[in-house]
NULUM-447440 format. One record per atom (N, C-alpha, C, O, CB): residue number from 1; x, y, z; chain; residue in three letters; atom name. Coordinates in steps of 0.1 Angstrom, whole numbers. Glycine has a CB too. Layout:
N
{node NUM,{X,Y,Z},'A','ALA','CA'}
...
This chain:
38
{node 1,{8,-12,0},'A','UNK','N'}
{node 1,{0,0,0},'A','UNK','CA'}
{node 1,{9,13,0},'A','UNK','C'}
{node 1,{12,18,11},'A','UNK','O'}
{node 1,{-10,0,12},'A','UNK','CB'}
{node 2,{12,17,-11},'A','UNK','N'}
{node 2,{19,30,-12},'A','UNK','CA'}
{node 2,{12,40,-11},'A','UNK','C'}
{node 2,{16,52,-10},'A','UNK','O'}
{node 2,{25,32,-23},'A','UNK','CB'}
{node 3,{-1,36,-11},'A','UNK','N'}
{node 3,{-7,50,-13},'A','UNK','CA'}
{node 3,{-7,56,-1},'A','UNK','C'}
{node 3,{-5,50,10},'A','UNK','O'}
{node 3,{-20,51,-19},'A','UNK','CB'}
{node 4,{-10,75,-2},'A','UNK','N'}
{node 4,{-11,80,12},'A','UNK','CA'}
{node 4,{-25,81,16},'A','UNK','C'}
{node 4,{-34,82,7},'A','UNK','O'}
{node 4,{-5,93,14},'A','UNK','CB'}
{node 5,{-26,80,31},'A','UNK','N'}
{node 5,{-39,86,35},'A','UNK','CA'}
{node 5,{-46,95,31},'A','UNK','C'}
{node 5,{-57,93,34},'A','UNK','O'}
{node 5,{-39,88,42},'A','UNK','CB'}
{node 6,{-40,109,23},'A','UNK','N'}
{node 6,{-44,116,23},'A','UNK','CA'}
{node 6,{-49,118,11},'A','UNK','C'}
{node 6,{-55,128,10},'A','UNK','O'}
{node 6,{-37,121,28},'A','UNK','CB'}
{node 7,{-49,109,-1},'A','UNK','N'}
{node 7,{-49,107,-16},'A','UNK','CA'}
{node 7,{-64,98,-13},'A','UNK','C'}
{node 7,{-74,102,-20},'A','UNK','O'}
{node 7,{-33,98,-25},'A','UNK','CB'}
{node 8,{-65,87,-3},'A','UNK','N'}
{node 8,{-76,79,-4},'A','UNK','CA'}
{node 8,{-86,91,2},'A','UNK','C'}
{node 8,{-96,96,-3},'A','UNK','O'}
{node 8,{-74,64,4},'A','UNK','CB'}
{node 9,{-78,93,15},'A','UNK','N'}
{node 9,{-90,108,19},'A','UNK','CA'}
{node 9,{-97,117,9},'A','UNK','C'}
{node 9,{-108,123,10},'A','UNK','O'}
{node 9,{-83,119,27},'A','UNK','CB'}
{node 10,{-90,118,0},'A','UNK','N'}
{node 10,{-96,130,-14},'A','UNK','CA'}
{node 10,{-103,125,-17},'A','UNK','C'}
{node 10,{-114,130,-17},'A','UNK','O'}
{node 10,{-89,133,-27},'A','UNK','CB'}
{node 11,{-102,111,-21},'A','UNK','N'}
{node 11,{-105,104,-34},'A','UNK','CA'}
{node 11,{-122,101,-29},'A','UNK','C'}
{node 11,{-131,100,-37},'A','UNK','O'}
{node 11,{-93,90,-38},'A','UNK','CB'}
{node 12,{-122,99,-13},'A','UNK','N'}
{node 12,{-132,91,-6},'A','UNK','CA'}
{node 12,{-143,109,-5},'A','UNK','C'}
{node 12,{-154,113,-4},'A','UNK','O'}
{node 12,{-124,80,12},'A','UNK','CB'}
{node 13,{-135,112,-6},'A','UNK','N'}
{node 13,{-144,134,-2},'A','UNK','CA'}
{node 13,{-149,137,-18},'A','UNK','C'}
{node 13,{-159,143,-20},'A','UNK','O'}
{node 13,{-126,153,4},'A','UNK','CB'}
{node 14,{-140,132,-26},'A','UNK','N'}
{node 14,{-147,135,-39},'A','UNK','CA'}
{node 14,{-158,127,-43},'A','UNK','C'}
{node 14,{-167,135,-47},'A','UNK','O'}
{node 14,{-138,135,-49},'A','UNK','CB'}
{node 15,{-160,115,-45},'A','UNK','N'}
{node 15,{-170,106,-44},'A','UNK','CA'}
{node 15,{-184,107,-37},'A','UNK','C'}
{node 15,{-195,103,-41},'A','UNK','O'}
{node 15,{-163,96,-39},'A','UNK','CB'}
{node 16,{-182,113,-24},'A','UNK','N'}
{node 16,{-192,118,-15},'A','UNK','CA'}
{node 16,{-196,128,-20},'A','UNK','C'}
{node 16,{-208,127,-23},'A','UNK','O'}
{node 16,{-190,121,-2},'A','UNK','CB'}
{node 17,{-191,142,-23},'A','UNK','N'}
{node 17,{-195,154,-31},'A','UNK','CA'}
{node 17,{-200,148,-40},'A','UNK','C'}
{node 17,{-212,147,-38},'A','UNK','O'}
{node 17,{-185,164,-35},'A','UNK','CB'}
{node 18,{-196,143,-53},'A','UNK','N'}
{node 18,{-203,139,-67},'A','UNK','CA'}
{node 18,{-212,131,-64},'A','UNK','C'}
{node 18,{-219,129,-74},'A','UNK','O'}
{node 18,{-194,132,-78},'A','UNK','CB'}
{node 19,{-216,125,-55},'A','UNK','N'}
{node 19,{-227,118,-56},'A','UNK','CA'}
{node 19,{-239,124,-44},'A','UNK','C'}
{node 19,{-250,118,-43},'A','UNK','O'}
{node 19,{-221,103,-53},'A','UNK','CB'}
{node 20,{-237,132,-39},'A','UNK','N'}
{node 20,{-248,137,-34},'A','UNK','CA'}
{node 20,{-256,146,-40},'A','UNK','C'}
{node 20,{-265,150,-34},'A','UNK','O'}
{node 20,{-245,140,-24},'A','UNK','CB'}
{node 21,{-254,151,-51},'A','UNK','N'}
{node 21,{-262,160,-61},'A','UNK','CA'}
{node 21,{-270,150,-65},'A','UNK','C'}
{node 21,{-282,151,-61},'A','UNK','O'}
{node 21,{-254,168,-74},'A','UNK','CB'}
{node 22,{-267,137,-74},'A','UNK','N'}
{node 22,{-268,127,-80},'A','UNK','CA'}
{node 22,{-281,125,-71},'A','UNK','C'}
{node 22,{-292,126,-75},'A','UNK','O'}
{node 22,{-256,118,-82},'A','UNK','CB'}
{node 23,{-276,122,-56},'A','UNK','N'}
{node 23,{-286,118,-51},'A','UNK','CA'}
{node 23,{-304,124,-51},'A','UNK','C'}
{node 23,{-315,120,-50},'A','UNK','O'}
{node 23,{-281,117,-41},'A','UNK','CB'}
{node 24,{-296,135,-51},'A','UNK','N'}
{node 24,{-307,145,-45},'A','UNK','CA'}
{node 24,{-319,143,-58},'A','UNK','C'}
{node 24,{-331,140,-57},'A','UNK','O'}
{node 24,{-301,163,-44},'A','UNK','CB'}
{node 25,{-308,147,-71},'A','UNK','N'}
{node 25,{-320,146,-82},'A','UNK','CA'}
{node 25,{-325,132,-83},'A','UNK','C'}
{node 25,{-337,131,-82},'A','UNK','O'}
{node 25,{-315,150,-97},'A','UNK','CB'}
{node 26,{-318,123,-83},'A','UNK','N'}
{node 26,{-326,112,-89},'A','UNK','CA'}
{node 26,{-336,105,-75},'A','UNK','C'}
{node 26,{-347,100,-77},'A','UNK','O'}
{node 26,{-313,99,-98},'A','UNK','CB'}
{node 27,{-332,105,-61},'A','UNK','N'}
{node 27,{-339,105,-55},'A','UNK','CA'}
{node 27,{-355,104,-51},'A','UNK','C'}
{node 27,{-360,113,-59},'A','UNK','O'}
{node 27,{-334,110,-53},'A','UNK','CB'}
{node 28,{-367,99,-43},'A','UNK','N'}
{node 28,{-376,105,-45},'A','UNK','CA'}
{node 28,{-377,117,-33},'A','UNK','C'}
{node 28,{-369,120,-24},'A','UNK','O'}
{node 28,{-385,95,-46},'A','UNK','CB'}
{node 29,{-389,122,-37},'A','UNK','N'}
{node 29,{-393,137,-27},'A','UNK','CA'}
{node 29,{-389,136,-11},'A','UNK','C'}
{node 29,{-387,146,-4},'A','UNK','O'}
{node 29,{-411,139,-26},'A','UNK','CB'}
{node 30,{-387,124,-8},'A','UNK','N'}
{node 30,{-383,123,8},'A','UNK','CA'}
{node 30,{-372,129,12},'A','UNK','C'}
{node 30,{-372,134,23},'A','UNK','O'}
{node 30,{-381,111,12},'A','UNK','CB'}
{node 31,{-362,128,3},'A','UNK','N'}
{node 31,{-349,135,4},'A','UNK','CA'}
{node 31,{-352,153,4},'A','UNK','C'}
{node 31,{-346,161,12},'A','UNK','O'}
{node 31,{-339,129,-11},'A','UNK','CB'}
{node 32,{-361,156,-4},'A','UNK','N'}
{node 32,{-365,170,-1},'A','UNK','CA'}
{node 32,{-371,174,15},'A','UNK','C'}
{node 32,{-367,184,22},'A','UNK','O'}
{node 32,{-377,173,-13},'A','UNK','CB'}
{node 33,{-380,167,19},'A','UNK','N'}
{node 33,{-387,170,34},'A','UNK','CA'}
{node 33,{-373,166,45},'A','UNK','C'}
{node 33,{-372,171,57},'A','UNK','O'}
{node 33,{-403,157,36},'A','UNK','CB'}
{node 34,{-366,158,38},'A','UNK','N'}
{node 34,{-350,155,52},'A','UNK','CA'}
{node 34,{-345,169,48},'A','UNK','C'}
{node 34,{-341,175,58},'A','UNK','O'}
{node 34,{-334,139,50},'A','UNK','CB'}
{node 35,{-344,174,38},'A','UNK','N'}
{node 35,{-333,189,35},'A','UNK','CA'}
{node 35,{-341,195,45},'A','UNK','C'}
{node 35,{-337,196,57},'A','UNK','O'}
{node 35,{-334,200,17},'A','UNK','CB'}
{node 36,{-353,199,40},'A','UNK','N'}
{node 36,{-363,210,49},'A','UNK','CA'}
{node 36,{-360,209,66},'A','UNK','C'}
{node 36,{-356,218,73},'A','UNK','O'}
{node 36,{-382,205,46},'A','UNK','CB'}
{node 37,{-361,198,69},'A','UNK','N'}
{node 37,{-357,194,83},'A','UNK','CA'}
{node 37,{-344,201,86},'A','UNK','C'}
{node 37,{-344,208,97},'A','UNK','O'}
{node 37,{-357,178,84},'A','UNK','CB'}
{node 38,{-334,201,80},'A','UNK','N'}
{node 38,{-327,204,86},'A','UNK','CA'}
{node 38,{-321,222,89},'A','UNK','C'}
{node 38,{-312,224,97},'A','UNK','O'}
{node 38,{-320,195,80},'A','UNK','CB'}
């Protein structure tokens, strides 16, 4: 394992960002009433 922590850490932060838009749209409306909640 050469790799650094800090490269999987990106890699694992970028994946979470790009996919939570994704979520949101393709999602159903429930995801909208948890936004509101918060």
């Amino acid at each position: 394992m050469r790799f650094k922590p800090r490269i999987l850490e990106a890699v694992a932060w970028g994946l979470r960002s790009g996919l939570e838009p994704v979520r949101r749209i393709s999602s159903p409306p429930s995801t909208l009433s948890l936004l509101g909640q918060r």
